[in-house]
Structure formats: C-alpha cells, structure tokens
N, C-alpha and C positions, 0 to 999 in steps of 0.2 A: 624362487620363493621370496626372496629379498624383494625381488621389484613387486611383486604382487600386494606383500603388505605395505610396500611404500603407494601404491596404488589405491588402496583401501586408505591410506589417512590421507591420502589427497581429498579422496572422494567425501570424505566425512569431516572434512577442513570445509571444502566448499559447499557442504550441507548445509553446516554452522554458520559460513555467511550467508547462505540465502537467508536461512531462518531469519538470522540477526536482519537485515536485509529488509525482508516480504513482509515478515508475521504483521509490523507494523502498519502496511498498506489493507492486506486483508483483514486485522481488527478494524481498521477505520470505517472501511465498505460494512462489513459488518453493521457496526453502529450506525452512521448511516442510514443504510437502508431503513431500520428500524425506526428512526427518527422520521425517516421522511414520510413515514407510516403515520407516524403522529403527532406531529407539527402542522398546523396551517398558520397561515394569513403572517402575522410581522415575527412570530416565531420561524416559521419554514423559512421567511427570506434572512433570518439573520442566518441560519444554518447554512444558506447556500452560499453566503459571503463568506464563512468561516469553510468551509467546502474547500470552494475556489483557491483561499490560501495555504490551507493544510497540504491540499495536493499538491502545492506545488515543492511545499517545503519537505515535504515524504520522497518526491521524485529528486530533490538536489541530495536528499540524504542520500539516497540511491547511488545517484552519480559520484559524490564523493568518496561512500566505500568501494567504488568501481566495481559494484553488484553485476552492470549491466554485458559485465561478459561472463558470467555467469552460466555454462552447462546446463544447471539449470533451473535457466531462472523460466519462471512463468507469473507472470505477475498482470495485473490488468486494475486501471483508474478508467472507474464507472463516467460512462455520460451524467454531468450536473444538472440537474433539472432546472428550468425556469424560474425563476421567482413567480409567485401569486401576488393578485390584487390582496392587498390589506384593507381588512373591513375596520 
C-alpha cells in the first residue's frame, strides 16, 4: 500500500512539472496561431522574428527544468511560417 501511494505522488510530482513545463509552449502555439490569422504584411513578419526567439527560449526553459525526460512529456513547436512581402 505504501509503495502505491508513493506511486501516485510520484506520478502527480511529474504532472506538475509537465504542466509547469508544457502549459507555456501550448499557450504560445495557441496565440500564435490566432495571430497568424491576423497579421499580415510587416506586422506578420515581426511576429515571426519574435516566433523564432520565443521558441527557442521556451525549449532552453524546457531543458533547464530537465522536462525532456518526462514520462510524460508530449509537447510540439509548430513549423514557423515564412515571412510575407511587405506592402
């Protein structure tokens, strides 16, 4: 019985760091996506520079809480779209 509830707060320790972890990467995509909906021309391309470095700085967060061995982790950084011609 012992090891079982020690079981269960393992498993609910490493919940809490996905969450801590992920939540941030999939609010981003989130937003995002919505933006990329409604941005064009030199608003879309600043979005995709601020894109570029947020992800990268979301994924070192990542590695820093050593998320990435994670049970489970399931996490995904969307392909960045192109920059548009600016009118």
């Amino acid at each position: 019985m012992k090891n079982e509830i020690e079981s269960i707060k393992q498993s609910l320790r490493d919940t809490d760091r996905h969450i801590n972890a992920f939540l941030p990467v999939e609010t981003f995509n989130i937003l995002t996506e919505t933006l990329h909906a409604s941005l064009d021309g030199a608003q879309f391309n600043k979005l995709i520079k601020f894109e570029k470095l947020k992800y990268l700085q979301l994924e070192k967060e990542i590695i820093q809480k050593d998320a990435k061995n994670l049970v489970k982790l399931h996490y995904e950084i969307p392909p960045i779209p192109e920059m548009v011609e600016e009118v």
